[in-house]
Biotite code that builds the C-alpha atoms (Angstrom):
import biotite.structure as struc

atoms = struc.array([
    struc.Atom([30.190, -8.937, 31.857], chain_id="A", res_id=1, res_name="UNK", atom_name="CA", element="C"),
    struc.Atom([27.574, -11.973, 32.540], chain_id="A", res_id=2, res_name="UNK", atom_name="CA", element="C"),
    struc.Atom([27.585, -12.022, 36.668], chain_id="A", res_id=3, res_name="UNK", atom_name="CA", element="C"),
    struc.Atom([25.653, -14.451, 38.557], chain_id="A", res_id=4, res_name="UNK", atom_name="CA", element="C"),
    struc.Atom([24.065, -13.950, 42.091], chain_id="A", res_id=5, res_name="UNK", atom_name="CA", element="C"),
    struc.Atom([23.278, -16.744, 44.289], chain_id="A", res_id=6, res_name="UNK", atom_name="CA", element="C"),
    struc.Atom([20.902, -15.400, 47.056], chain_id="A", res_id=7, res_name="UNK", atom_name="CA", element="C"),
    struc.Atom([19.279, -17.468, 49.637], chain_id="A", res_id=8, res_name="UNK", atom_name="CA", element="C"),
    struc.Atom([16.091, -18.264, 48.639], chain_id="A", res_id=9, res_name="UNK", atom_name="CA", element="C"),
    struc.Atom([14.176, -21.435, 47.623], chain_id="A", res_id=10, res_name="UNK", atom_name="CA", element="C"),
    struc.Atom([16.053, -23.465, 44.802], chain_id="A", res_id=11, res_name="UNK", atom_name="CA", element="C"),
    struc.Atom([14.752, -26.892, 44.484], chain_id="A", res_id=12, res_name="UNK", atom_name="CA", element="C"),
    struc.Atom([16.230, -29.270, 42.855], chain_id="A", res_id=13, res_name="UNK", atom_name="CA", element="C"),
    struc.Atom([20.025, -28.117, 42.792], chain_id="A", res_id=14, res_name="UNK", atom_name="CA", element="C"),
    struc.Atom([20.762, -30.626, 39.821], chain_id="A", res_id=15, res_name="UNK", atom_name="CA", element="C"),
    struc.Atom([18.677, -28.471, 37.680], chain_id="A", res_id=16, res_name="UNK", atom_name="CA", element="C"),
    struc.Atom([21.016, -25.615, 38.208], chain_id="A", res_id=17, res_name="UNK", atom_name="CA", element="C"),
    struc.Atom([24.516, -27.773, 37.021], chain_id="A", res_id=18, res_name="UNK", atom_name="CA", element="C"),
    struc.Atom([23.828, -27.335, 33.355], chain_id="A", res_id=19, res_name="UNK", atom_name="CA", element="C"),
    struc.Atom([24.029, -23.562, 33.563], chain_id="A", res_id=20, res_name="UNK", atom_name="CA", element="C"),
    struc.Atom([26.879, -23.066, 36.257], chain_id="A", res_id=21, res_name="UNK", atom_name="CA", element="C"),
    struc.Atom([29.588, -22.389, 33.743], chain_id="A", res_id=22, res_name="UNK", atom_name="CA", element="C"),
    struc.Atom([29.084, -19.230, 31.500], chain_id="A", res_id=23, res_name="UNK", atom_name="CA", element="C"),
    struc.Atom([29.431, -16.531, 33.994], chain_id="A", res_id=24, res_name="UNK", atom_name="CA", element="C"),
    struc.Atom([32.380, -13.755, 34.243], chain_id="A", res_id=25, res_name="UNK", atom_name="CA", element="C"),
    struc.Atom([31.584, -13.245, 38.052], chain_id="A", res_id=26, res_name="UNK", atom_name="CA", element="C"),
    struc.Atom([29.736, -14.995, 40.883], chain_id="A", res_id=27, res_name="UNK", atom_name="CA", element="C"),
    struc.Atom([27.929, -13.028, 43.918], chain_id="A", res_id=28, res_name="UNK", atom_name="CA", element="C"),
    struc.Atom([27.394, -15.437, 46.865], chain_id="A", res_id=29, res_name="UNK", atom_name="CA", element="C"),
    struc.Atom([24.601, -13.471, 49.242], chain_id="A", res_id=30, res_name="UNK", atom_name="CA", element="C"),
    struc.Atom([25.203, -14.961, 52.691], chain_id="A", res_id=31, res_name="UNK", atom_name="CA", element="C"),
    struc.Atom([23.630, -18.655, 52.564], chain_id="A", res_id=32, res_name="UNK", atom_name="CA", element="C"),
    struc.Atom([23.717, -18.704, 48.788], chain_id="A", res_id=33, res_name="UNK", atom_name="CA", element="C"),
    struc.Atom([27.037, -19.583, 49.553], chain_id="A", res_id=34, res_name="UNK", atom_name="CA", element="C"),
    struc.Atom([26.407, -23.341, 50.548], chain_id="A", res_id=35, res_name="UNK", atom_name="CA", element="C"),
    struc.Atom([24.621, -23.685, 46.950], chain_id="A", res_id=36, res_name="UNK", atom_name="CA", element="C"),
    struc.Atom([27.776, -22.266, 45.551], chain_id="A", res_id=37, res_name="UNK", atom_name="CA", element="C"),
    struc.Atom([29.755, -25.190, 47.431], chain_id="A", res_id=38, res_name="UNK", atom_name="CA", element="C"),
    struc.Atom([27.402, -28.098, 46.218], chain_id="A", res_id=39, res_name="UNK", atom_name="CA", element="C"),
    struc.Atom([27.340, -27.110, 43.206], chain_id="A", res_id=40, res_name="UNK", atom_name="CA", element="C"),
    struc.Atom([31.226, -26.664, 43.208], chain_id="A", res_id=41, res_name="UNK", atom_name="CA", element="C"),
    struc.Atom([31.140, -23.090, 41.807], chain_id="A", res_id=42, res_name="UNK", atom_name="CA", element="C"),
    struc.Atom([33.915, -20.946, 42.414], chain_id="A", res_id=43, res_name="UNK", atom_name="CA", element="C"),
    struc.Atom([32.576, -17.519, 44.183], chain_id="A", res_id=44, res_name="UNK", atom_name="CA", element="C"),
    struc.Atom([34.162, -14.203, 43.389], chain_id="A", res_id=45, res_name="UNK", atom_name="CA", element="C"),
    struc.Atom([32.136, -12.515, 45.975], chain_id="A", res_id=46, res_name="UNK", atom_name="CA", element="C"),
    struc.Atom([30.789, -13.584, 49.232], chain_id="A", res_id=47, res_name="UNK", atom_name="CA", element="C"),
    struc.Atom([28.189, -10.710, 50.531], chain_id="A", res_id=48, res_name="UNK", atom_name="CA", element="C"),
    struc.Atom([25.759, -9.737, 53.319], chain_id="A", res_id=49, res_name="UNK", atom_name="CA", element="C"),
    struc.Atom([25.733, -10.167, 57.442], chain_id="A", res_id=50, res_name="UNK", atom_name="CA", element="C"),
    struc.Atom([26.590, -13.559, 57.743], chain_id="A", res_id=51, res_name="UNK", atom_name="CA", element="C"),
    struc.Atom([23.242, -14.955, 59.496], chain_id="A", res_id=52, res_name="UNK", atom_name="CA", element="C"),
    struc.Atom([22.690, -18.110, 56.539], chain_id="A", res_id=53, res_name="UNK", atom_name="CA", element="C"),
    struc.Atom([26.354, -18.897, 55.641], chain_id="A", res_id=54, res_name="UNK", atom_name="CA", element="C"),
    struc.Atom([27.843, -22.187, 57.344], chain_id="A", res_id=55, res_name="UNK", atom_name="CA", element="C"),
    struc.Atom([31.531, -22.572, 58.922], chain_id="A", res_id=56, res_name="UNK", atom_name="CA", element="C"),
    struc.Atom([32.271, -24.988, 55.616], chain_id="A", res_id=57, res_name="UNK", atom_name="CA", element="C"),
    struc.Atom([30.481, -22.816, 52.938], chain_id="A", res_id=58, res_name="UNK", atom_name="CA", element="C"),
    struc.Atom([32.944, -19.900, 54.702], chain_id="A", res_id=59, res_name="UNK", atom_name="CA", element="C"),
    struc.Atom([35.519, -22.083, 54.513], chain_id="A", res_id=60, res_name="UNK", atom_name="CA", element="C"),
    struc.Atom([34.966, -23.372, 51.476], chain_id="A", res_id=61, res_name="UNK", atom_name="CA", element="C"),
    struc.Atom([35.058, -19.501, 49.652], chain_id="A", res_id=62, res_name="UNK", atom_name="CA", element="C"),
    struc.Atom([37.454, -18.345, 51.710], chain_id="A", res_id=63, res_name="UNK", atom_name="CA", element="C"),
    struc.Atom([39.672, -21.146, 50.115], chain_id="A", res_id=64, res_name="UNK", atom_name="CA", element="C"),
    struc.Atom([38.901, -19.809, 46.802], chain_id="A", res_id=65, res_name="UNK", atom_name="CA", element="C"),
    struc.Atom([39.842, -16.470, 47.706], chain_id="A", res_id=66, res_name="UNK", atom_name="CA", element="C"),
    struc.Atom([36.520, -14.679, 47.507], chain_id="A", res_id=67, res_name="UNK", atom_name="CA", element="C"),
    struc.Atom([36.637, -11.603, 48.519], chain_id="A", res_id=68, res_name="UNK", atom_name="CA", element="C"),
    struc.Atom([34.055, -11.133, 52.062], chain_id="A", res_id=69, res_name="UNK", atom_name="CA", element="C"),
    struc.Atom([31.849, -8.041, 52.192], chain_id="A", res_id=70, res_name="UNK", atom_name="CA", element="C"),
    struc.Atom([30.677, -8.191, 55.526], chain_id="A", res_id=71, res_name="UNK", atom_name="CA", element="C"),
    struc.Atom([27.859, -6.187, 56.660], chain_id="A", res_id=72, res_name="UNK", atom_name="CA", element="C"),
    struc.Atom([26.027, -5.450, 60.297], chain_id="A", res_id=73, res_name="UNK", atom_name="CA", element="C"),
    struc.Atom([22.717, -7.264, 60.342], chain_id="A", res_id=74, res_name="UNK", atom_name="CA", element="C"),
    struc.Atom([20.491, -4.185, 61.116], chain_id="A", res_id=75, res_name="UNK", atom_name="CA", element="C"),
    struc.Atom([20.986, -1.937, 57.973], chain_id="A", res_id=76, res_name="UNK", atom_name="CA", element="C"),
    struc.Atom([19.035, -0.019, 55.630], chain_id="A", res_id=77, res_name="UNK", atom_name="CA", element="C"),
    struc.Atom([19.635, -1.944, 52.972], chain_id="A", res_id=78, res_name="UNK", atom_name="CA", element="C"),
    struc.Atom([18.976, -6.030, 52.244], chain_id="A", res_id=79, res_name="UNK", atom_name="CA", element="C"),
    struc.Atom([21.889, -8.338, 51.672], chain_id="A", res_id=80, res_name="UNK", atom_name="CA", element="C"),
    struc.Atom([20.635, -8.204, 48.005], chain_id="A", res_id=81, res_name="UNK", atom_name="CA", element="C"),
    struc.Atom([20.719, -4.873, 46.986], chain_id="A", res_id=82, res_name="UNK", atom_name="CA", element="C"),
    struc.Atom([24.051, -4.734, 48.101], chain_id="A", res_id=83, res_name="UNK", atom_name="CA", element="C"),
    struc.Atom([24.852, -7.210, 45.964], chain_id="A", res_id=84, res_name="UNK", atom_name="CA", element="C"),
    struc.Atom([22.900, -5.453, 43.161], chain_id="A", res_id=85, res_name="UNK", atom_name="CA", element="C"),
    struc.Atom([25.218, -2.466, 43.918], chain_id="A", res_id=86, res_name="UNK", atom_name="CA", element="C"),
    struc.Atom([28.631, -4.437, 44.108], chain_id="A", res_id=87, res_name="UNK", atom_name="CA", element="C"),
    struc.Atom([27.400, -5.965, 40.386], chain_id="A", res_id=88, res_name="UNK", atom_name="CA", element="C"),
    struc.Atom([27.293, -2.753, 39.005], chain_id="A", res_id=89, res_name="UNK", atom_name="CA", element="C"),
    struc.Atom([30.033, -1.078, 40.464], chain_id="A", res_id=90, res_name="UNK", atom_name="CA", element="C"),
    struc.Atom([32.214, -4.690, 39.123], chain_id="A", res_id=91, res_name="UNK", atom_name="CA", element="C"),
    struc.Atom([30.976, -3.851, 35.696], chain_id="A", res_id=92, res_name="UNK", atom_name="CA", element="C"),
    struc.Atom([27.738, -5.873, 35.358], chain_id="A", res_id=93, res_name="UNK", atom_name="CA", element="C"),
    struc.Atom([26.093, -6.001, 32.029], chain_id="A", res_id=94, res_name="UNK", atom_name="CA", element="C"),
    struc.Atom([23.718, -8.705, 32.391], chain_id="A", res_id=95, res_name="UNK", atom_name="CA", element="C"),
    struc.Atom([22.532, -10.550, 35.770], chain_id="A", res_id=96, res_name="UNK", atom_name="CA", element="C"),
    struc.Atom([21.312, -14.022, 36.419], chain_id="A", res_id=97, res_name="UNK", atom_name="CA", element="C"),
    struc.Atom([19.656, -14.722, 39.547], chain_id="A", res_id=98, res_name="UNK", atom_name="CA", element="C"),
    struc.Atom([19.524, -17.748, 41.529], chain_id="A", res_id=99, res_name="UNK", atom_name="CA", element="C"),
    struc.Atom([17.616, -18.280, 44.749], chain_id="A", res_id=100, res_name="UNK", atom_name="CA", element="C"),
    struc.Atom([15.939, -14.630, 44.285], chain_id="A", res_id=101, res_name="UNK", atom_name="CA", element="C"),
    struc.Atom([12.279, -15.704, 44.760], chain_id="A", res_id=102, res_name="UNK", atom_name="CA", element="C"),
    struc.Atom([11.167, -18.324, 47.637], chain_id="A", res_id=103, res_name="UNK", atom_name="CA", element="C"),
    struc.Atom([8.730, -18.315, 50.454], chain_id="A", res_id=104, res_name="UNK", atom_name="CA", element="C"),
    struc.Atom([9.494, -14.735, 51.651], chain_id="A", res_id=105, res_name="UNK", atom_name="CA", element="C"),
    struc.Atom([6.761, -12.687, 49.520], chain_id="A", res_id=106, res_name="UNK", atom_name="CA", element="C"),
    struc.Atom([8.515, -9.854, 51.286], chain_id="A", res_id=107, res_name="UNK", atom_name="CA", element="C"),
    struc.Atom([11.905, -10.835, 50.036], chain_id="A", res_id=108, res_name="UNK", atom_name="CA", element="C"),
    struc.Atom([10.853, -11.857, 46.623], chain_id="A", res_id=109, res_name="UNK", atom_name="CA", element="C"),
    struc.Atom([9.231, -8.897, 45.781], chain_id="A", res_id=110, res_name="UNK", atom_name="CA", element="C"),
    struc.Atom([12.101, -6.640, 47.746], chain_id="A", res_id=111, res_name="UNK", atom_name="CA", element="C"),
    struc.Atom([14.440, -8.772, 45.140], chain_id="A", res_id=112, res_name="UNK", atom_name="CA", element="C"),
    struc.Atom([12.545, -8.151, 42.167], chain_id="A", res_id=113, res_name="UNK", atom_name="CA", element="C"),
    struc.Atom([12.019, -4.055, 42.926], chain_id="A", res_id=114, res_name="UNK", atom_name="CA", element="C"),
    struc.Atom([15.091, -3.773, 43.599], chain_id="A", res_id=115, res_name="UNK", atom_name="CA", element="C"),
    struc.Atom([16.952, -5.305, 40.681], chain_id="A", res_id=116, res_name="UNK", atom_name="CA", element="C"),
    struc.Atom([14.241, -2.701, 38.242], chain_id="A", res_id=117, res_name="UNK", atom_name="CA", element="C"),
    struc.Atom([16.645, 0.020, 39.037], chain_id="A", res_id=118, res_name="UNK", atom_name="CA", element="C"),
    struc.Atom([19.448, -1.793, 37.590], chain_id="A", res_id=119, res_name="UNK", atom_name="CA", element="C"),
    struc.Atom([17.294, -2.888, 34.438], chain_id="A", res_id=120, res_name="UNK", atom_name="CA", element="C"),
    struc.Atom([16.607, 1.617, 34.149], chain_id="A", res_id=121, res_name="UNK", atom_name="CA", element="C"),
    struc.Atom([20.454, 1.598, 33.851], chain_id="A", res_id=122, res_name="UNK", atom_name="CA", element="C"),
    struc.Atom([20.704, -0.953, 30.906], chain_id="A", res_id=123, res_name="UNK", atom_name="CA", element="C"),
    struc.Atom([21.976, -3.593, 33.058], chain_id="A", res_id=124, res_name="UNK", atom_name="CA", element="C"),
    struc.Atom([19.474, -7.147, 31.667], chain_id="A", res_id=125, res_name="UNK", atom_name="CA", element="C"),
    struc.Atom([18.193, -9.163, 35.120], chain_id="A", res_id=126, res_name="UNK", atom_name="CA", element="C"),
    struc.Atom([16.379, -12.325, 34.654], chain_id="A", res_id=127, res_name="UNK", atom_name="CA", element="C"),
    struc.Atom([15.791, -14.557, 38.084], chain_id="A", res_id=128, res_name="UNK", atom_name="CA", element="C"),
    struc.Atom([15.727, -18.102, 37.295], chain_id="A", res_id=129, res_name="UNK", atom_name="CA", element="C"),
    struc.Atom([14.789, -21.691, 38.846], chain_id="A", res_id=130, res_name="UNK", atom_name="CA", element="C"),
    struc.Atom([13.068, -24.898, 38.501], chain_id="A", res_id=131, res_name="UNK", atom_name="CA", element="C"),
    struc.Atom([9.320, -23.150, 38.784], chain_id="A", res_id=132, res_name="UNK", atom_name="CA", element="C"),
    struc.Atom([10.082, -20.310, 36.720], chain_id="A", res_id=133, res_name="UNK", atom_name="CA", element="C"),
    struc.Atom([12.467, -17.521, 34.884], chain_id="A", res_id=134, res_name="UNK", atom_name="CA", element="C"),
    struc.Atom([11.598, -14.454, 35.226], chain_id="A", res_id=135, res_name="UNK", atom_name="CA", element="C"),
    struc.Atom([13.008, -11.453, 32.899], chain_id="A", res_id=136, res_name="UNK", atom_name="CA", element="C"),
    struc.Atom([12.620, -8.139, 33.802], chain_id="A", res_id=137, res_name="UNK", atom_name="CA", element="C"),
    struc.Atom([12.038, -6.124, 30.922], chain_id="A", res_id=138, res_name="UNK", atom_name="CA", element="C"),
    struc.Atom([12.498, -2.311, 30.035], chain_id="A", res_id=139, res_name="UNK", atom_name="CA", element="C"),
    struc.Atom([12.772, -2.754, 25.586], chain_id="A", res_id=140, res_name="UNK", atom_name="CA", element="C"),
    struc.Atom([12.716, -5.840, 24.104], chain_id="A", res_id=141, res_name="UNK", atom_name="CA", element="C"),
    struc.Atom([12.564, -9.765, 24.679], chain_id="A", res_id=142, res_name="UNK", atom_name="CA", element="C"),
    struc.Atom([11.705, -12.635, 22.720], chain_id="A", res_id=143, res_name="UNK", atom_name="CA", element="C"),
    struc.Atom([11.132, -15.337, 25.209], chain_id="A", res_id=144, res_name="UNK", atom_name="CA", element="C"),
    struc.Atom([12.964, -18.527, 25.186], chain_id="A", res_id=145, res_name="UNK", atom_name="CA", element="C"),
    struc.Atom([9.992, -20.861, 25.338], chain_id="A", res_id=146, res_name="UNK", atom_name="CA", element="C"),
    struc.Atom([7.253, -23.229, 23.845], chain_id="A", res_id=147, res_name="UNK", atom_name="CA", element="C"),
    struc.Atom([4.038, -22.792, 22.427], chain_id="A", res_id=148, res_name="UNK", atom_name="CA", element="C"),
    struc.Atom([1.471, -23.892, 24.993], chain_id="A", res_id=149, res_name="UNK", atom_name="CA", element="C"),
    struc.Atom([3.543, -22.089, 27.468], chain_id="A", res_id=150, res_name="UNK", atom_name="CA", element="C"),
    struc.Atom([2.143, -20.022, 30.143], chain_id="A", res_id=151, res_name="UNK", atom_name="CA", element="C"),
    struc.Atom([3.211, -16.365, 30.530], chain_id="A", res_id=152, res_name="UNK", atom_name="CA", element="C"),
    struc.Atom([2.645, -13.893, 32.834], chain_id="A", res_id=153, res_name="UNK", atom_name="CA", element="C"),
    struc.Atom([3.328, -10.025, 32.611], chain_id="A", res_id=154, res_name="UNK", atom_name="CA", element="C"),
    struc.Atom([3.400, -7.963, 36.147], chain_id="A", res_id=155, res_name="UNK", atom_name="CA", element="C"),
    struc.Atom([3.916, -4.576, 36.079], chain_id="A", res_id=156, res_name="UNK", atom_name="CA", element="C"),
    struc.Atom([6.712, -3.068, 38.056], chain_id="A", res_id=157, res_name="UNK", atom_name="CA", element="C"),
    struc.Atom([5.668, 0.183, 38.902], chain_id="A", res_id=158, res_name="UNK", atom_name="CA", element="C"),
    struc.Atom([2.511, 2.516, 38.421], chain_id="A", res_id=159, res_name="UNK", atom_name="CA", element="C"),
    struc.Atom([2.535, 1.366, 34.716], chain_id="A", res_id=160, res_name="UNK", atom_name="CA", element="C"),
    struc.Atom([4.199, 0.432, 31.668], chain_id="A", res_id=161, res_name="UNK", atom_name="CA", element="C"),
    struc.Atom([3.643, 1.948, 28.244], chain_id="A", res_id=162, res_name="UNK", atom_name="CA", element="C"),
    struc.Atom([4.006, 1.070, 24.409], chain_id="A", res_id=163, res_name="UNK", atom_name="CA", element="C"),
    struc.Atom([3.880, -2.830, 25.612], chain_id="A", res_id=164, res_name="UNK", atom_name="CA", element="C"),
    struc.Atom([2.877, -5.156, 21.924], chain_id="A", res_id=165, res_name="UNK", atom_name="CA", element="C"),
    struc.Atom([3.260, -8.428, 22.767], chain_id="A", res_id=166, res_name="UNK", atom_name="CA", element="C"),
    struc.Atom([3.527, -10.803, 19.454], chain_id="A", res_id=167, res_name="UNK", atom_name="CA", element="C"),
    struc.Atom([3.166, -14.596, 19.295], chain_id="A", res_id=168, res_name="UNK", atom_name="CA", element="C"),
    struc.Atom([0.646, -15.073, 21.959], chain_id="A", res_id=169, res_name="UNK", atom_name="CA", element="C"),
    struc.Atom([-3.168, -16.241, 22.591], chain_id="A", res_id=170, res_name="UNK", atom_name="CA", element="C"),
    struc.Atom([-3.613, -12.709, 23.749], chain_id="A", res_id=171, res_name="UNK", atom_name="CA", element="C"),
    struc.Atom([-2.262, -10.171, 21.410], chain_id="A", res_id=172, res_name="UNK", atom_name="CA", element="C"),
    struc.Atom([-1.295, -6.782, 22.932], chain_id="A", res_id=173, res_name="UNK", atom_name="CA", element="C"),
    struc.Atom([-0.378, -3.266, 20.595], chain_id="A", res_id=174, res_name="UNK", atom_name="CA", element="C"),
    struc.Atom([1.141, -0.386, 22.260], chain_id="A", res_id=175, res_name="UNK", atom_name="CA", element="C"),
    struc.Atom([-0.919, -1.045, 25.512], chain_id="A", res_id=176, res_name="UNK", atom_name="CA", element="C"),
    struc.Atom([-0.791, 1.127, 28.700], chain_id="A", res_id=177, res_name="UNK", atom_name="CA", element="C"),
    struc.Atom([-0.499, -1.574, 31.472], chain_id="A", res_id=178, res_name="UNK", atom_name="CA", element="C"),
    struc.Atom([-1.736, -0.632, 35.114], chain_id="A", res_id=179, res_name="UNK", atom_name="CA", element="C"),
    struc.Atom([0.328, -1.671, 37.822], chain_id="A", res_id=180, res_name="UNK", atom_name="CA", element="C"),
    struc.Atom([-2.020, -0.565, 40.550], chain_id="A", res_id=181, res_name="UNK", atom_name="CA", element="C"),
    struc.Atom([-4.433, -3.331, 38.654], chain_id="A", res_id=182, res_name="UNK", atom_name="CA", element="C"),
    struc.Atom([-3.160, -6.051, 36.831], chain_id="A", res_id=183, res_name="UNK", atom_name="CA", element="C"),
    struc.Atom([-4.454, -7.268, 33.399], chain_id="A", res_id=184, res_name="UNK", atom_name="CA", element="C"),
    struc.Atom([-1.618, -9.322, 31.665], chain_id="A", res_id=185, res_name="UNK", atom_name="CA", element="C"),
    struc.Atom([-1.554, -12.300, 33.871], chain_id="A", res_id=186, res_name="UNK", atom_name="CA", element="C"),
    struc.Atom([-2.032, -16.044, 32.255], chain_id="A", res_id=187, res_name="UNK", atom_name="CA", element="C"),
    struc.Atom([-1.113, -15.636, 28.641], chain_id="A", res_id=188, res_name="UNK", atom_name="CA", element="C"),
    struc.Atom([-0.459, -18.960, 26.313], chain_id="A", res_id=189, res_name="UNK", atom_name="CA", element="C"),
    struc.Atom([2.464, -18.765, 23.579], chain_id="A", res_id=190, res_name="UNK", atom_name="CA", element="C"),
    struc.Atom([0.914, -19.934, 20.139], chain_id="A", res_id=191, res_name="UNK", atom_name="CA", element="C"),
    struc.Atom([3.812, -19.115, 17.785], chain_id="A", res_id=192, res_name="UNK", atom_name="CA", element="C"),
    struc.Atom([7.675, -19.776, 17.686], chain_id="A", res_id=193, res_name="UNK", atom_name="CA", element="C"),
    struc.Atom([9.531, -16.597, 19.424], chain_id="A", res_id=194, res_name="UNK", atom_name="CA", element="C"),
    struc.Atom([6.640, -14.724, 21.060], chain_id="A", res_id=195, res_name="UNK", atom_name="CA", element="C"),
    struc.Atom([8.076, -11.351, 21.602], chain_id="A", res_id=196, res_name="UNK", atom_name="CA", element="C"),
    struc.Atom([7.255, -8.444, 24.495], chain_id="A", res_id=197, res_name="UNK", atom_name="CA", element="C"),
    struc.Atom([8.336, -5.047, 23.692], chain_id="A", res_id=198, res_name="UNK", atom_name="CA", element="C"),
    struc.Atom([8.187, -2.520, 26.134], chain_id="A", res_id=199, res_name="UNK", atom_name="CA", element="C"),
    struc.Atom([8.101, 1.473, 25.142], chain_id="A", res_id=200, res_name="UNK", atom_name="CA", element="C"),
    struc.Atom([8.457, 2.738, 28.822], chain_id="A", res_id=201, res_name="UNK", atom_name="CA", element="C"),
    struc.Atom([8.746, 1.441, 32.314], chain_id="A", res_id=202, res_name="UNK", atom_name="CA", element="C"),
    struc.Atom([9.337, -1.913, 33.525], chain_id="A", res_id=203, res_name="UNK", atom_name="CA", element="C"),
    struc.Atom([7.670, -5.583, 33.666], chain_id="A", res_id=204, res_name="UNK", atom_name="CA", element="C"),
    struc.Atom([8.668, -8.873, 34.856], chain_id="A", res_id=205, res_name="UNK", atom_name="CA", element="C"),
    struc.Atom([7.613, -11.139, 32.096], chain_id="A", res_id=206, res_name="UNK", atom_name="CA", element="C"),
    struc.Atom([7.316, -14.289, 34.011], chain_id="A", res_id=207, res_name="UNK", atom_name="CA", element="C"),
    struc.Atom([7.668, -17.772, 31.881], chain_id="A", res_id=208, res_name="UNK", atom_name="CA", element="C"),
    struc.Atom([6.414, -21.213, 33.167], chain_id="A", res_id=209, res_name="UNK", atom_name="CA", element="C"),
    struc.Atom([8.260, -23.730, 31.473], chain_id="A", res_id=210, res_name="UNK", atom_name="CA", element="C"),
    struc.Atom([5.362, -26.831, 30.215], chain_id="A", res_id=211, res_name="UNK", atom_name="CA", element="C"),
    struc.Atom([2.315, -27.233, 31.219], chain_id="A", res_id=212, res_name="UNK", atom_name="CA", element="C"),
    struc.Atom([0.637, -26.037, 35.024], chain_id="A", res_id=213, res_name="UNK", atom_name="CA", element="C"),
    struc.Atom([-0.388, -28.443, 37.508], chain_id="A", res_id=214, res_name="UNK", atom_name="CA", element="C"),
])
């Protein structure tokens, strides 16, 4: 099942989003993603997290739909996210699309992104998209949906990754070790149709920028 989270993070330009809002089995409003959801007229299945970001209407609004509220205290152990990582699975997840997972909280972007790795370890496919970026966190295989003259980054999530061959790029990698205590896969350039990462163990976030850099 294809599920769709809509956190609260930094989105841009929402009409960018409305060409991808159908397609999903399940949709996973985290608190203030909610009001996105409304906008955008999306229909949520979920509505998680403590409630801080949501407004009366975007409440409203899901309530109307008959979303189901998982309502949490604000001080936790846990983010709003990973519970919403942990309600995907336990719905049945197979595949996860972010929206609003990355923003102007470094500590929330990369809480996000560490986070969602363990479901990746569990077969579950997590990509966070917007505007700026997608990023696809990757534990086998991935031919990335984009354009030669593209830039791509690799970051490694964890202390390192191993077997990683990257195919189709200016800088050509064959079963590398990759470091993540020291980082030496960042700025790459597509050069062929279908570039490809492959990934023997661990986990990276293969990060696409769609055209060219400012």
């Amino acid at each position: 099942m294809r599920f769709l989270l809509m956190a609260n993070g930094e989105y841009g330009e929402l009409s960018w989003y409305r060409p991808f809002k159908d397609g999903f089995d399940r949709i996973i409003c985290i608190d203030g993603g909610t009001d996105r959801a409304m906008v955008l007229e999306m229909i949520p299945y979920r509505v998680v997290g403590d409630m801080d970001s949501i407004s009366e209407k975007a409440t409203a609004y899901a309530d109307s739909l008959g979303a189901v509220f998982t309502v949490v205290p604000r001080e936790k152990d846990n983010t709003d996210f990973q519970l919403a990582l942990e309600l995907a699975e336990k719905d049945g997840a197979t595949s996860i699309v972010v929206w609003g997972g990355t923003g102007t909280r470094l500590d929330h972007s990369l809480s996000n992104l560490f986070s969602a790795t363990s479901l990746v370890l569990k077969g579950i496919e997590v990509c966070f998209r917007s505007p700026r970026e997608d990023i696809y966190l990757v534990n086998r295989h991935l031919v990335v949906p984009g354009k030669i003259g593209d830039t791509v980054s690799l970051i490694t999530m964890g202390d390192k990754a191993g077997g990683v061959t990257l195919r189709g790029f200016q800088y050509p990698l064959t079963n590398a070790v990759l470091d993540g205590r020291w980082q030496c896969a960042v700025s790459n350039v597509i050069v062929e149709p279908n570039p490809t990462v492959a990934v023997g163990s661990g986990v990276v976030a293969v990060i696409h920028f769609p055209g060219e850099l400012p």
